[in-house]
C-alpha positions as CSV (number, residue, x, y, z in Angstrom):
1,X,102.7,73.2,76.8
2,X,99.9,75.3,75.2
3,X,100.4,78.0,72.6
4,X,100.2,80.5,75.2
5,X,102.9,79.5,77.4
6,X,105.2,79.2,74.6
7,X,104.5,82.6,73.3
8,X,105.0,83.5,77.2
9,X,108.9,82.0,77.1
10,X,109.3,83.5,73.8
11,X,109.0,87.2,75.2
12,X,110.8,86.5,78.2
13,X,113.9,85.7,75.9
14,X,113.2,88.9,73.2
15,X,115.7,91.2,73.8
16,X,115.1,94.5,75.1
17,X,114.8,96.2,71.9
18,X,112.4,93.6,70.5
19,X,110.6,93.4,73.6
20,X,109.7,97.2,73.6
21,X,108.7,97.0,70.0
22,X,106.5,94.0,70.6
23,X,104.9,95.8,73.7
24,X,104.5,99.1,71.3
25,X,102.3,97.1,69.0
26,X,100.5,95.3,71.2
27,X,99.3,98.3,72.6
28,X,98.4,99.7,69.6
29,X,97.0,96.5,68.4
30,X,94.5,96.7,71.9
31,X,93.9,99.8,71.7
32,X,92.1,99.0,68.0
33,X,90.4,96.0,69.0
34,X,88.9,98.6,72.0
35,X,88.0,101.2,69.5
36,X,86.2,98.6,66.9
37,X,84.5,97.2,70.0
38,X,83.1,100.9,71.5
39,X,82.4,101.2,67.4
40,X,80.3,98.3,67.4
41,X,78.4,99.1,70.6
42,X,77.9,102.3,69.9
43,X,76.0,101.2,66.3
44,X,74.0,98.2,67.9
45,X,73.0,100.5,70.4
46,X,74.3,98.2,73.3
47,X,75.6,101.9,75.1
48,X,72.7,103.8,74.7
49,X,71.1,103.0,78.2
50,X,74.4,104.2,79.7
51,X,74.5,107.2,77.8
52,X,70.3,107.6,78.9
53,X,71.2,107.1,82.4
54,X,74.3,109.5,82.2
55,X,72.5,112.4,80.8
56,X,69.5,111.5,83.3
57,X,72.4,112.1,85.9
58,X,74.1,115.0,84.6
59,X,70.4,116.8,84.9
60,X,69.6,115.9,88.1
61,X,72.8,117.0,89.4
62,X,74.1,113.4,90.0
63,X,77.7,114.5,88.7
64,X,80.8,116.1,90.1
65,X,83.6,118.1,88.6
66,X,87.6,117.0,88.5
């Protein structure tokens, strides 16, 4: 059984309490790794041809409003 599917079981017996708190910081524990990540591609420039083409986009009208 790999280390994944034992961590699987594991959750599937945390009780509810537990399991909320684990889902809590798992989120926040993503939602860190996603920020670092933009981070990162933001400073290596890996985003700046989306950001060129977005602003081409938003001048040329290809945009709409929500």
């Amino acid at each position: 059984m790999s280390t994944l599917m034992k961590i699987e079981e594991e959750i599937k017996k945390l009780p509810e309490k537990d399991y909320i708190a684990l889902r809590a910081w798992f989120l926040d524990y993503e939602s860190k790794k996603w920020d670092a990540q933009i981070e990162k591609d933001g400073q290596n420039g890996t985003l700046d041809d989306l950001a060129t083409q977005a602003i081409m986009d938003f001048k040329s009208g290809k945009y709409r409003s929500v």
